[in-house]
Each structure stands twice: as C-alpha cells, then as structure tokens.
ROPA-200820 format. One record per residue: residue number from 1; x, z, y of N, C-alpha, C in turn. Coordinates in steps of 0.2 Angstrom, whole numbers. Example, Ala and Ser with C-alpha at 12.3 -4.5 7.8 and 13.67 -1.06 7.14 Angstrom:
! residues 2
+-----+-------+-------+-------+-------+-------+-------+-------+-------+-------+
!   k !    nX !    nZ !    nY !   caX !   caZ !   caY !    cX !    cZ !    cY !
+-----+-------+-------+-------+-------+-------+-------+-------+-------+-------+
!   1 !    66 !    39 !   -28 !    62 !    39 !   -22 !    66 !    39 !   -16 !
!   2 !    64 !    35 !   -11 !    68 !    36 !    -5 !    64 !    39 !     0 !
+-----+-------+-------+-------+-------+-------+-------+-------+-------+-------+
! end
This chain:
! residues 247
+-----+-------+-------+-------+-------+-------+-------+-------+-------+-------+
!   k !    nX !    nZ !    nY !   caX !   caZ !   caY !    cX !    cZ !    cY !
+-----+-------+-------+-------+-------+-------+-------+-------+-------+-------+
!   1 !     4 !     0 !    -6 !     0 !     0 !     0 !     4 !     0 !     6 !
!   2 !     5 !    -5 !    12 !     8 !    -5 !    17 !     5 !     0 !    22 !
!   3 !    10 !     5 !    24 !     8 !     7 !    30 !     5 !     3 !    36 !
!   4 !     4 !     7 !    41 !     2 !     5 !    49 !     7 !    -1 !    51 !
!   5 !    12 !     3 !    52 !    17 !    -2 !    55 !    19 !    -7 !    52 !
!   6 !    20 !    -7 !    45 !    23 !   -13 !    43 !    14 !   -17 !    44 !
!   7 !    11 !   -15 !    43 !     6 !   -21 !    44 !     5 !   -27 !    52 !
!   8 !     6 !   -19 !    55 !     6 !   -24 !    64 !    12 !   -28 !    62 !
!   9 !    19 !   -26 !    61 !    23 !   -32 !    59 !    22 !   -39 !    56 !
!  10 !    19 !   -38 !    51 !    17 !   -44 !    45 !    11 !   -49 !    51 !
!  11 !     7 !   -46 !    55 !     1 !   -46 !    59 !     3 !   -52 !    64 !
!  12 !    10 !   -47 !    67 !    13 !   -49 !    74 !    17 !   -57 !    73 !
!  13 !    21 !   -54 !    68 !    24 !   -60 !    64 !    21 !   -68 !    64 !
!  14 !    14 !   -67 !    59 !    10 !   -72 !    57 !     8 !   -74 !    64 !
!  15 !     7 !   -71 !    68 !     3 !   -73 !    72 !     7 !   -76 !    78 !
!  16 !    13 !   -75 !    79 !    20 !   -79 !    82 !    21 !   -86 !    80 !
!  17 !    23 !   -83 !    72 !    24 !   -92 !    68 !    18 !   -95 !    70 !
!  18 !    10 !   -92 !    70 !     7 !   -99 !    68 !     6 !  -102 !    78 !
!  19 !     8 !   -98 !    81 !     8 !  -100 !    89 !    13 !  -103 !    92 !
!  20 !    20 !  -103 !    88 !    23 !  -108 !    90 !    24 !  -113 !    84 !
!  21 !    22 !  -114 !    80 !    20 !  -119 !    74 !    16 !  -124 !    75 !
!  22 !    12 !  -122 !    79 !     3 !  -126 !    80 !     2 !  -129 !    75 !
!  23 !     2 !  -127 !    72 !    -1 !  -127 !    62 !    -8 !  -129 !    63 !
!  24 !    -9 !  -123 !    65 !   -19 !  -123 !    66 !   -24 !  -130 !    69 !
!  25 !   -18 !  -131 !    75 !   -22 !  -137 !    78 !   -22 !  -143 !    73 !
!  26 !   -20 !  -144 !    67 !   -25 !  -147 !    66 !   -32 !  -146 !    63 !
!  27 !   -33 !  -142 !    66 !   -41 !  -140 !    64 !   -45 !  -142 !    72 !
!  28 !   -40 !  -144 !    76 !   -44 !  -144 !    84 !   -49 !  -150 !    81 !
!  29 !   -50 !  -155 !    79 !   -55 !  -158 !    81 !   -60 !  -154 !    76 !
!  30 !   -61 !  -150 !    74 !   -68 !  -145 !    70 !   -72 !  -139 !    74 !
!  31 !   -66 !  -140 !    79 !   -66 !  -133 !    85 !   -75 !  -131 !    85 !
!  32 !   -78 !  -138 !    89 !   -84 !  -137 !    93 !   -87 !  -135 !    84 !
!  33 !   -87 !  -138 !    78 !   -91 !  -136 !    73 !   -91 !  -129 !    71 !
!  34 !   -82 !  -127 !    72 !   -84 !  -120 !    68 !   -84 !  -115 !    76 !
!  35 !   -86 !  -116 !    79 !   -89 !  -111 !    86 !   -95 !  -113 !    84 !
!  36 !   -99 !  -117 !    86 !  -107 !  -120 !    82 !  -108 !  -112 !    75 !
!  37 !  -104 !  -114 !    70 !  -106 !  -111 !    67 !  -107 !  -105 !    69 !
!  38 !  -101 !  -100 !    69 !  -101 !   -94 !    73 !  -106 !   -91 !    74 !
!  39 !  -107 !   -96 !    82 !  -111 !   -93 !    90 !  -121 !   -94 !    83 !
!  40 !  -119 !   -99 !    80 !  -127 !  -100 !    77 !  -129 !   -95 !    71 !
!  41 !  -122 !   -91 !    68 !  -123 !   -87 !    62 !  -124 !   -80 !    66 !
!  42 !  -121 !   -78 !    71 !  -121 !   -72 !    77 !  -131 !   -73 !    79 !
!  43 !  -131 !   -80 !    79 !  -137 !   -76 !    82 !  -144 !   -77 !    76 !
!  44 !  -144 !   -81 !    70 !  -146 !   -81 !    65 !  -148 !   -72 !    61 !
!  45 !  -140 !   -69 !    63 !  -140 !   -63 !    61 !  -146 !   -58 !    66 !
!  46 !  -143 !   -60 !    71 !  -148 !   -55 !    76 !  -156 !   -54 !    78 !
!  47 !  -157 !   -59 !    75 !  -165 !   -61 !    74 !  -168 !   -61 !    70 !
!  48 !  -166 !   -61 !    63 !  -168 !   -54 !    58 !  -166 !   -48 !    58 !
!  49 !  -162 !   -44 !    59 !  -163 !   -38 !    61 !  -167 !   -35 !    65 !
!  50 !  -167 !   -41 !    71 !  -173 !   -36 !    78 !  -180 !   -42 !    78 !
!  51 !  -181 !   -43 !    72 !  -187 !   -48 !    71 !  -193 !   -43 !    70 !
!  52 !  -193 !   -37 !    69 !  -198 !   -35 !    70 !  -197 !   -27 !    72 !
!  53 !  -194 !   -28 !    76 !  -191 !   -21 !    84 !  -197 !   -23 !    89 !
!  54 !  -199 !   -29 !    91 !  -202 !   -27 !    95 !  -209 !   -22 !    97 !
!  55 !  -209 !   -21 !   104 !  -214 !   -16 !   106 !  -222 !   -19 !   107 !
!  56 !  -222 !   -24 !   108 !  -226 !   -30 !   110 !  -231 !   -33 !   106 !
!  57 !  -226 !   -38 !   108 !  -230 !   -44 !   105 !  -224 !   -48 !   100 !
!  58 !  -222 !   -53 !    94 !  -217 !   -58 !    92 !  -220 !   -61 !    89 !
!  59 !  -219 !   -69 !    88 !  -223 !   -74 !    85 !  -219 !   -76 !    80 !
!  60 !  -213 !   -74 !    78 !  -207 !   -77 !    75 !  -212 !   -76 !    65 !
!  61 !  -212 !   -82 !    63 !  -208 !   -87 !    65 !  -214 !   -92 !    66 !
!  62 !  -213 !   -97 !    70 !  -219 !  -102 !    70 !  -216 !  -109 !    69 !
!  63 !  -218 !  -114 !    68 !  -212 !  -120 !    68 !  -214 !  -125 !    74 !
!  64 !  -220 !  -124 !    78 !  -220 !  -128 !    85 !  -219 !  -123 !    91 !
!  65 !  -215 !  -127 !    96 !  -215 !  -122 !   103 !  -220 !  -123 !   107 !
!  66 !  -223 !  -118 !   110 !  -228 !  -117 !   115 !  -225 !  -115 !   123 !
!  67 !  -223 !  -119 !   124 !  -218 !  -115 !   131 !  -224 !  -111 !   136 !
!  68 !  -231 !  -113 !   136 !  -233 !  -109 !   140 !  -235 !  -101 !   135 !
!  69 !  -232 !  -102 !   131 !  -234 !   -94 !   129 !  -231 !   -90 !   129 !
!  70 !  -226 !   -90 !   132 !  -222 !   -84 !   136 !  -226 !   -82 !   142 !
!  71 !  -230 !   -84 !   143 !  -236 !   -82 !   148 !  -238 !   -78 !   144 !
!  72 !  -238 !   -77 !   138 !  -243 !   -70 !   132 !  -238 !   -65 !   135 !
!  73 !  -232 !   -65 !   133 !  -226 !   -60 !   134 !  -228 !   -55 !   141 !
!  74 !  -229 !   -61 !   147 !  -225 !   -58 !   155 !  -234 !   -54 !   155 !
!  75 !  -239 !   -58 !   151 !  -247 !   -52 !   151 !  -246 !   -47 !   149 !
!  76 !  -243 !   -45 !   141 !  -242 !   -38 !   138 !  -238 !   -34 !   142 !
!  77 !  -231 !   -38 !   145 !  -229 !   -31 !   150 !  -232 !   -30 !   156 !
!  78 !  -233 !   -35 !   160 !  -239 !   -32 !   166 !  -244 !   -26 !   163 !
!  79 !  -246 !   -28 !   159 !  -251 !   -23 !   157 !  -249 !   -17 !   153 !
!  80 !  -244 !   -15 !   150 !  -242 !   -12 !   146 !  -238 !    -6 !   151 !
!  81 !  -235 !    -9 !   155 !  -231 !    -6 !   161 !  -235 !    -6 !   168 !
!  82 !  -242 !    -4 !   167 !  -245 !    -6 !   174 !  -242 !    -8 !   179 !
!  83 !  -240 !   -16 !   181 !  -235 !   -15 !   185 !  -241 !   -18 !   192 !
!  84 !  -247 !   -19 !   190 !  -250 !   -22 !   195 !  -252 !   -17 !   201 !
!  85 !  -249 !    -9 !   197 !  -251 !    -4 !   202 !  -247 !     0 !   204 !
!  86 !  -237 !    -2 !   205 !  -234 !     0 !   207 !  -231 !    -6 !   209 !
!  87 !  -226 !    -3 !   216 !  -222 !    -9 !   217 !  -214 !   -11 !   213 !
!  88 !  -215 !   -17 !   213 !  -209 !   -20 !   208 !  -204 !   -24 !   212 !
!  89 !  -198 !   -24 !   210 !  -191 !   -25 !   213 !  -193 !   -35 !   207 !
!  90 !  -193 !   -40 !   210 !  -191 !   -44 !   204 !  -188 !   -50 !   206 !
!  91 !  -181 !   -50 !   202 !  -176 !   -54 !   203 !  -177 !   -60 !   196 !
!  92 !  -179 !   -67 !   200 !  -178 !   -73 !   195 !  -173 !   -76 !   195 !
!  93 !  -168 !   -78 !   191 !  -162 !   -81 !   192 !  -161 !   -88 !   187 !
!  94 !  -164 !   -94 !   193 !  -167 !   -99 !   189 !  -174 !  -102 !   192 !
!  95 !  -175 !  -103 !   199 !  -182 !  -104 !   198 !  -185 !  -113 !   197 !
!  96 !  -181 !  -116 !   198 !  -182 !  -123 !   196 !  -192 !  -123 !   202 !
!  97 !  -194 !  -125 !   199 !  -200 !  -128 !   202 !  -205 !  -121 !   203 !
!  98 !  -202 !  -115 !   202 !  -205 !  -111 !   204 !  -210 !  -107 !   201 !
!  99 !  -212 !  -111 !   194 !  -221 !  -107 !   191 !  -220 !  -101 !   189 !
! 100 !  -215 !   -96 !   184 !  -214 !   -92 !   184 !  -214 !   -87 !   188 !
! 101 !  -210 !   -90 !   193 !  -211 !   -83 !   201 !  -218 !   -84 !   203 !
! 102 !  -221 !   -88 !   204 !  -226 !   -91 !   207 !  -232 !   -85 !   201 !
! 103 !  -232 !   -85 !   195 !  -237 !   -80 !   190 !  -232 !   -75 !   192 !
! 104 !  -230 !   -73 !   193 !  -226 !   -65 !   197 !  -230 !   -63 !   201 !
! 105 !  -228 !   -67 !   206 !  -231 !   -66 !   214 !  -240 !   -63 !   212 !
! 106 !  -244 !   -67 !   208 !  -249 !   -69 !   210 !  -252 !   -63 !   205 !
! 107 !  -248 !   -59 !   199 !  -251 !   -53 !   195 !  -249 !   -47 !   197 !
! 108 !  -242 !   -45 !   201 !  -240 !   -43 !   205 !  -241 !   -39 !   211 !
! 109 !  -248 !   -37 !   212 !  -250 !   -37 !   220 !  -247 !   -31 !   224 !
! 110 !  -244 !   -28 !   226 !  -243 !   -21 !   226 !  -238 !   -20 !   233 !
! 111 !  -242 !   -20 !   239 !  -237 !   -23 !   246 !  -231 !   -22 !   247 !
! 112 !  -228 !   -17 !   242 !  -221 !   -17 !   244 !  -217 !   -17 !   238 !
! 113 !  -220 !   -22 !   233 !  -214 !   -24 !   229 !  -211 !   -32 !   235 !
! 114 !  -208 !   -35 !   229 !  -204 !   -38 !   232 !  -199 !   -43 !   225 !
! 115 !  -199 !   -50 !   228 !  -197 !   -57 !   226 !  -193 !   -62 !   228 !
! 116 !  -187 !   -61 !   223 !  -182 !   -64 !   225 !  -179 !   -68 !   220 !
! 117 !  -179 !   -76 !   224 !  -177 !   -81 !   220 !  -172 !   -84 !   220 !
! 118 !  -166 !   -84 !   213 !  -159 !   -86 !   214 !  -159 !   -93 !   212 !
! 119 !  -156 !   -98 !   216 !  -156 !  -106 !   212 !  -151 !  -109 !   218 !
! 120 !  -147 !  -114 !   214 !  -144 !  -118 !   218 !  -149 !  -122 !   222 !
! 121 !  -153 !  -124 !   219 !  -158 !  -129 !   224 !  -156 !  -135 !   222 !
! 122 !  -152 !  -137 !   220 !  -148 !  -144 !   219 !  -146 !  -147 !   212 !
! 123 !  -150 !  -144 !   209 !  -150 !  -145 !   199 !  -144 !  -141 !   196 !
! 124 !  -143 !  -140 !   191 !  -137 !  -136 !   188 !  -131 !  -137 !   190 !
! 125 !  -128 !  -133 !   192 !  -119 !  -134 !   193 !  -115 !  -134 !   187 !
! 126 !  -118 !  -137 !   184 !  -114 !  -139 !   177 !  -117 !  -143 !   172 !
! 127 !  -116 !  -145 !   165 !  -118 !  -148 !   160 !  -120 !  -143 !   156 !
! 128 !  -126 !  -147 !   153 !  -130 !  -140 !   148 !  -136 !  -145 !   143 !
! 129 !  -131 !  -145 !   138 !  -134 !  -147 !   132 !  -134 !  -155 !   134 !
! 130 !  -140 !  -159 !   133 !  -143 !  -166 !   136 !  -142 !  -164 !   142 !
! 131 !  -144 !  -160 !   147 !  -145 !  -162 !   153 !  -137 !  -162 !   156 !
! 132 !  -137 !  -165 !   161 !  -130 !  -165 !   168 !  -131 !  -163 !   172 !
! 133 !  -124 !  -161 !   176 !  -123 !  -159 !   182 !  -128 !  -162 !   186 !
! 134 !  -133 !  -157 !   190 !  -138 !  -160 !   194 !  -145 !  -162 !   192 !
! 135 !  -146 !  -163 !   186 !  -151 !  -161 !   181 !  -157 !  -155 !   186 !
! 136 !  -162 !  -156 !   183 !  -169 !  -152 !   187 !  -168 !  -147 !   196 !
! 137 !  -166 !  -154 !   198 !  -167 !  -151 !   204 !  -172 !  -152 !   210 !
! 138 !  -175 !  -147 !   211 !  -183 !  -148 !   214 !  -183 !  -145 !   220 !
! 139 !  -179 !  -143 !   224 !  -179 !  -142 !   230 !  -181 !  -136 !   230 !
! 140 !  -181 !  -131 !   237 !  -183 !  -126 !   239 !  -190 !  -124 !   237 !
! 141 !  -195 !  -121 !   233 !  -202 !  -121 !   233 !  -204 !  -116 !   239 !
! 142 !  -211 !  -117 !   241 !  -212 !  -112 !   247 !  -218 !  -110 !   245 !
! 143 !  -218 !  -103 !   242 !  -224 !  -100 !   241 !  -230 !   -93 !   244 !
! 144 !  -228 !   -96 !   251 !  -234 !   -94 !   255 !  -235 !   -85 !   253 !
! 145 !  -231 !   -81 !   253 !  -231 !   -74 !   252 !  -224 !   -71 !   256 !
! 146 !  -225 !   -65 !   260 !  -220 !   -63 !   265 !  -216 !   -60 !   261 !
! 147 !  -219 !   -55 !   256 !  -215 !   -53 !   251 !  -209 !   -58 !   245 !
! 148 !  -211 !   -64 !   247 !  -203 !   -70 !   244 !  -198 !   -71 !   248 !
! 149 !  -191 !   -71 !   243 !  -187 !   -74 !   249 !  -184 !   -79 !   242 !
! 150 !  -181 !   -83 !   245 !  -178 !   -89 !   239 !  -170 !   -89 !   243 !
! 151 !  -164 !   -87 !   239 !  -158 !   -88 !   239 !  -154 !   -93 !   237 !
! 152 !  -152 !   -99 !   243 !  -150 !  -104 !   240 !  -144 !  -102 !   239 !
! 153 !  -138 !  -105 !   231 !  -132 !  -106 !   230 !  -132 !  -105 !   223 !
! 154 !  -125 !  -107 !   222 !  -121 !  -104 !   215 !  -124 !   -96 !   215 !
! 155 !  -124 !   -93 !   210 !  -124 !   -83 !   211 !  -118 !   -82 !   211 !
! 156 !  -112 !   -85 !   209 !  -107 !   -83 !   210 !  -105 !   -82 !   218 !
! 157 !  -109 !   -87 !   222 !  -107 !   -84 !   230 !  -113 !   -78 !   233 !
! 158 !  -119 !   -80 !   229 !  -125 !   -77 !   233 !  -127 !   -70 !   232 !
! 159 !  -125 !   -70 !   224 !  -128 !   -60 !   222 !  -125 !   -56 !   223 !
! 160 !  -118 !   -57 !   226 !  -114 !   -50 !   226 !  -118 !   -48 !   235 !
! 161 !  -115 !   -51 !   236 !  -119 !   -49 !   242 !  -125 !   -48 !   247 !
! 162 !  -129 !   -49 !   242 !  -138 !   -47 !   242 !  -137 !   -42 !   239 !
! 163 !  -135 !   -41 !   233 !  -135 !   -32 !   229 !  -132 !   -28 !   235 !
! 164 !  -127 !   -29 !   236 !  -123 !   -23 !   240 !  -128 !   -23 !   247 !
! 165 !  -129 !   -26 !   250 !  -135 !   -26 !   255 !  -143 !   -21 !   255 !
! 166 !  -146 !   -24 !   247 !  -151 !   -20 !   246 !  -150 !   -15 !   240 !
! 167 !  -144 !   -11 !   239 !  -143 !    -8 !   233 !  -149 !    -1 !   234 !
! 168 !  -151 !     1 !   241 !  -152 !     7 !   241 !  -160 !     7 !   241 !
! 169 !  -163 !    -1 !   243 !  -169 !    -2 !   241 !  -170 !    -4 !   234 !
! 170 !  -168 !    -3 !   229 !  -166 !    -5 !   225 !  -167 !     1 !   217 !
! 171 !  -165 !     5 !   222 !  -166 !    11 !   218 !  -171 !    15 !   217 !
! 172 !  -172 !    18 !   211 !  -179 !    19 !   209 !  -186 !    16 !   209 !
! 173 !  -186 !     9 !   209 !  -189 !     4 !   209 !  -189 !     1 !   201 !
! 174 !  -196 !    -1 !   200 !  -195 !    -4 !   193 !  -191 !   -11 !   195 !
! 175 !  -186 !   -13 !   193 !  -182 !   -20 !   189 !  -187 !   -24 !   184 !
! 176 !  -187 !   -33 !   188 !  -188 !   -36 !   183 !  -186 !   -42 !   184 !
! 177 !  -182 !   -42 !   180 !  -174 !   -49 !   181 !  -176 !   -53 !   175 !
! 178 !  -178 !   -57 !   179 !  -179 !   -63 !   175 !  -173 !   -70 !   174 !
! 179 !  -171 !   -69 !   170 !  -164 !   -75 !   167 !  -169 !   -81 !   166 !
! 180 !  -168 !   -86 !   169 !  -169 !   -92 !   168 !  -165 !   -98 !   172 !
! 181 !  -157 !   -96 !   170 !  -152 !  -100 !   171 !  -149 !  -104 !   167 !
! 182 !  -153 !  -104 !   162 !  -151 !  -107 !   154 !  -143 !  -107 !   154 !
! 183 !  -139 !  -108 !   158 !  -132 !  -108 !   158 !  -126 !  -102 !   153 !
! 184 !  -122 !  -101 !   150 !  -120 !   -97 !   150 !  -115 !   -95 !   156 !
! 185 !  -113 !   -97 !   158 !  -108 !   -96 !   164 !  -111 !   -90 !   167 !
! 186 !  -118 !   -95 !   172 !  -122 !   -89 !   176 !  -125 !   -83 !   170 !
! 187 !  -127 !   -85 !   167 !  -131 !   -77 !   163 !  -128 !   -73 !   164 !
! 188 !  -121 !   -75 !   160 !  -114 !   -69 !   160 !  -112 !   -64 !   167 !
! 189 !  -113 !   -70 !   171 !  -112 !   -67 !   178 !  -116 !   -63 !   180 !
! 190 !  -121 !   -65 !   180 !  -129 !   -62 !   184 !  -129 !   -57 !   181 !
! 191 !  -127 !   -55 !   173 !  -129 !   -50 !   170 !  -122 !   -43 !   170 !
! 192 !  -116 !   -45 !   172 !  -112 !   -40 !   172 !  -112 !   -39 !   180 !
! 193 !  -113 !   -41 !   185 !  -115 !   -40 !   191 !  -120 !   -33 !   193 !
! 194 !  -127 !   -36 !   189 !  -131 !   -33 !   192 !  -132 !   -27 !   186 !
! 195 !  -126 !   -26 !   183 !  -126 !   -20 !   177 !  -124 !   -13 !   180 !
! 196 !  -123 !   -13 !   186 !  -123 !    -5 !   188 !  -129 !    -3 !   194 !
! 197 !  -133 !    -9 !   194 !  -142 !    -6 !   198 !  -146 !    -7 !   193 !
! 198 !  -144 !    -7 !   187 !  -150 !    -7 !   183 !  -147 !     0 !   182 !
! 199 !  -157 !     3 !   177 !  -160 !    10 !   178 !  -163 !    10 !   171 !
! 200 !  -166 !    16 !   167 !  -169 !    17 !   164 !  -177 !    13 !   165 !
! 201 !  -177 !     9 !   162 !  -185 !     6 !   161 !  -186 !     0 !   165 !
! 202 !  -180 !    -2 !   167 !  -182 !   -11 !   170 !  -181 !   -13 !   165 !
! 203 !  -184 !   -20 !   167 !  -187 !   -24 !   162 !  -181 !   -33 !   164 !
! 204 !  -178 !   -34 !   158 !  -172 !   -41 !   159 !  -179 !   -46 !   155 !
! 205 !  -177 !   -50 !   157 !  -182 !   -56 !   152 !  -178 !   -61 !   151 !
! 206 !  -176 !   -67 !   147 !  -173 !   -71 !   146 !  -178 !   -77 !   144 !
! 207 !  -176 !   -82 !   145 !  -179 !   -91 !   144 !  -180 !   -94 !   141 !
! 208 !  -172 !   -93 !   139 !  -170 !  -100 !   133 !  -164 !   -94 !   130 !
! 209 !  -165 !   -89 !   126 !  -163 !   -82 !   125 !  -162 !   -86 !   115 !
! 210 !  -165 !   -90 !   113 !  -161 !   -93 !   107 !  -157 !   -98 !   106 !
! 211 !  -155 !   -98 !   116 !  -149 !  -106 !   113 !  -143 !  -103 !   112 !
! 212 !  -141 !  -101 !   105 !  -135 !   -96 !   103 !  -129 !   -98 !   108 !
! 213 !  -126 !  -103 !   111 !  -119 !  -102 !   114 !  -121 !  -103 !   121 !
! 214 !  -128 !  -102 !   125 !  -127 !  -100 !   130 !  -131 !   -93 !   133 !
! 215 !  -137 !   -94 !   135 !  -142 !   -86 !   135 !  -140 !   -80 !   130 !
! 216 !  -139 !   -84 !   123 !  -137 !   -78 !   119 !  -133 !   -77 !   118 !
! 217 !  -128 !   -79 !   119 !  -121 !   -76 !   119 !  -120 !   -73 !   124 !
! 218 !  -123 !   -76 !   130 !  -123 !   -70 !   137 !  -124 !   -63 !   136 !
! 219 !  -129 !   -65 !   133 !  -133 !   -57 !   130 !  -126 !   -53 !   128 !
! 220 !  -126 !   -57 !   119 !  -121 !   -53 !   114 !  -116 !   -50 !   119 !
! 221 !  -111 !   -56 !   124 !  -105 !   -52 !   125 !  -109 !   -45 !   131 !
! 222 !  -112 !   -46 !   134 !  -114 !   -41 !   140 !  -115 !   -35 !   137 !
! 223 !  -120 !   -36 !   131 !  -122 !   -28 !   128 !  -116 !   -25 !   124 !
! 224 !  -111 !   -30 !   123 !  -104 !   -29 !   118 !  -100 !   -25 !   125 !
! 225 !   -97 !   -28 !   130 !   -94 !   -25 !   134 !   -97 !   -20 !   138 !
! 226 !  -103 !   -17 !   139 !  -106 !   -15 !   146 !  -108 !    -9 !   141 !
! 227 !  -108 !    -7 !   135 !  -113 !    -5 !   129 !  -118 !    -2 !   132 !
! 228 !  -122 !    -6 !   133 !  -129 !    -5 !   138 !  -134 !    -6 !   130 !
! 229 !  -137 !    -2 !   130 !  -143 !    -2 !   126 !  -150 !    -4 !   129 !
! 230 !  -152 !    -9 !   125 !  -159 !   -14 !   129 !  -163 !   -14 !   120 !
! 231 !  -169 !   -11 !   123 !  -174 !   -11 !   118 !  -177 !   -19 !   121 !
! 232 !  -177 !   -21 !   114 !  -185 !   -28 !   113 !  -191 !   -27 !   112 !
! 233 !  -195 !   -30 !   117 !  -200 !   -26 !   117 !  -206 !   -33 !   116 !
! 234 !  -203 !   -39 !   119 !  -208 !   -45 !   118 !  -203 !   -52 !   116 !
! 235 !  -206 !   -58 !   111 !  -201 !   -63 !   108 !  -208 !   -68 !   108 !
! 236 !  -205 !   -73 !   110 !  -211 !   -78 !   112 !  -208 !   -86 !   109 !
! 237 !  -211 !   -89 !   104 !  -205 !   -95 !   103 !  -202 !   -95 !    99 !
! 238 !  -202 !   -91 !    95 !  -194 !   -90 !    90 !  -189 !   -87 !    93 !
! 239 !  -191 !   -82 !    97 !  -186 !   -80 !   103 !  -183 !   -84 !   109 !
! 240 !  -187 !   -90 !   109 !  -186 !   -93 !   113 !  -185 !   -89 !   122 !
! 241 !  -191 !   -85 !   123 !  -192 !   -81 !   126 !  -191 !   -73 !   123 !
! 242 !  -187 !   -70 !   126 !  -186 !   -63 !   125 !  -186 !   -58 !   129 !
! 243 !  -188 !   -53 !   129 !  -190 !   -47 !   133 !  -186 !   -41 !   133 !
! 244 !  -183 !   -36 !   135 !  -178 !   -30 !   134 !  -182 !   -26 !   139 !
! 245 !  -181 !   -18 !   136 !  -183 !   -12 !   142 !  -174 !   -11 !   141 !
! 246 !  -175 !    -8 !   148 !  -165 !    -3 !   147 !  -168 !     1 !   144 !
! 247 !  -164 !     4 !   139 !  -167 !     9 !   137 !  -161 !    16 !   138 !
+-----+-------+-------+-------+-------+-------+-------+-------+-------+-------+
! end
C-alpha cells in the first residue's frame, strides 16, 4: 500500500509527463463529445434524484413541451407564497419580448414591490446552441407600470452596480430572480454576484434550467462553489423550467 506522499509523487509525476508529452491531445478532436457526455450524465443524474423533491407541482416525465406551462409553476408560487399580498423585490435576467415580466407585473399588485429587467436589448452577446450572436433581439419593451425599470447592457457591466445602489432596499424583501439568460456565461455571473443579497426564502427560477452545459451547469458550479442550499419546489417541462426556495 503506498503512502500519501509517494502517491502525490506518482500523481505529480504522471501528470507532468502527460503535460509535456501531449499524449492526450490526441483525443482533442472528442473534446466537445466527452464534455457532452459529462455536462449530460451530471445532469441526467440530478434529475432523478430531485425528480420527486419538489414542493409544488413536476410534470417530469412527459415527452412534448408546453412552453406556456411554466405559467402552472409562476401560479403555484404566487399562490403558495401569497405574493399578491406582499411586496416583492423581482429581478428577470433575460427579458427578450417581455411576457414573463409582463405576467409578474400583472399578478404582482402590491405598490411597493418592484421590477427590474436585465437584457442587452440587442439579442445575445454570444452563440448559443442554433441561435448567434444577436439572435432574439426585440428592443426595449415598455410596460406602462411605474414600478418597471428595464436595464440595458451585458450584466457584466450593469448588475454590480444596481445591487450596490439598492442593496439596502433590498433587504428583507421577498427575492424573485428569474434566470432567463439561457447563456451560461451570464447565469454564472448573475448568479455568484447576486449570491450575497440573497435571503432565506427568495425564490431563483430558471428557463431553460435542462440545457445541461449551460443554465445547468450554472446551477451545478454556483451551488458547488457558494454551498448555497436551494430547495426545488416547481419543474415544468422536463425541467425545462425549474424553481428553487433558498433554503
């Protein structure tokens, strides 16, 4: 049986020779496969174990998508969390044409919550899946409520800045952050950013929360680094749609 040490040796060694050998690379043209595999056996995994944690509602499994039924999900927690009768803090990151905030706004009434929308305005800053750079861009929406405000840009220039501004309105306010950046880049960001104004009982919602190497892998890495524990409480889609309380 080898000791400690001799192992970090043998460890250190192997892993020298294969770095200056580049042995490995010939596997680089499989790279994109076995990350595929990976990112889609990581989340294959996590979706039978929390297939039936939710608090809610889960439709898993069905074999056609209903993208408007995630509108079941955003009804169980309004109602579940009477949010119609407190005021709510809610951050969408992703508004594209706006309908999501737009059924916020409109189940939401409570005069001193408050609605804020993150988007470039100018379709994705990046490639993502089929779509390209600039893909779904629909302009500014203007949704006639004083309590909106819509933040143009990358979040990497626009959310540090808005949190630090309104951290103190901020506090003690229910949370509902809604990820619909399908990116991972932004998810990741958005989500370790805004990891130290999150509270007991805000509510994170994700979009496209089973595209395993982007939303969900945002996920995995946040909750891995930050060990932020987030109950599941609604899955909509095959998880298409997913729901989290901080717990």
């Amino acid at each position: 049986m080898l000791n400690r040490t001799t192992k970090l040796a043998v460890i250190k060694f192997v892993k020298d020779f294969l770095l200056a050998s580049r042995v490995l690379q010939i596997f680089q043209p499989l790279s994109g496969l076995f990350l595929f595999f990976y990112n889609f056996n990581k989340l294959t995994s996590w979706v039978h174990k929390h297939k039936k944690d939710t608090l809610l509602l889960n439709d898993f499994y069905r074999p056609v998508r209903n993208y408007d039924d995630r509108l079941k999900s955003f009804n169980a927690i309004v109602e579940h969390y009477k949010l119609t009768e407190i005021p709510v803090y809610y951050l969408e990151f992703g508004v594209a044409q706006g309908h999501s905030f737009k059924w916020w706004l409109e189940h939401c009434k409570h005069k001193n919550s408050k609605f804020i929308g993150f988007d470039t305005f100018e379709g994705l800053p990046e490639d993502w899946g089929l779509f390209q750079k600039g893909d779904m861009n629909y302009g500014i929406p203007n949704f006639n409520d004083t309590r909106s405000q819509c933040i143009k840009g990358i979040f990497q220039d626009t959310l540090n800045p808005y949190l630090f501004s309104e951290s103190g309105n901020m506090k003690g306010v229910k949370k509902i952050i809604h990820m619909d950046a399908d990116i991972f880049s932004a998810t990741l960001f958005v989500l370790m950013q805004i990891y130290p104004y999150l509270e007991k009982g805000d509510i994170i919602m994700f979009d496209e929360f089973n595209v395993y190497g982007h939303e969900f892998q945002a996920y995995r890495l946040f909750t891995e680094c930050s060990y932020m524990s987030l109950k599941l409480i609604a899955a909509q889609n095959n998880f298409y749609h997913a729901a989290f309380e901080v717990a």
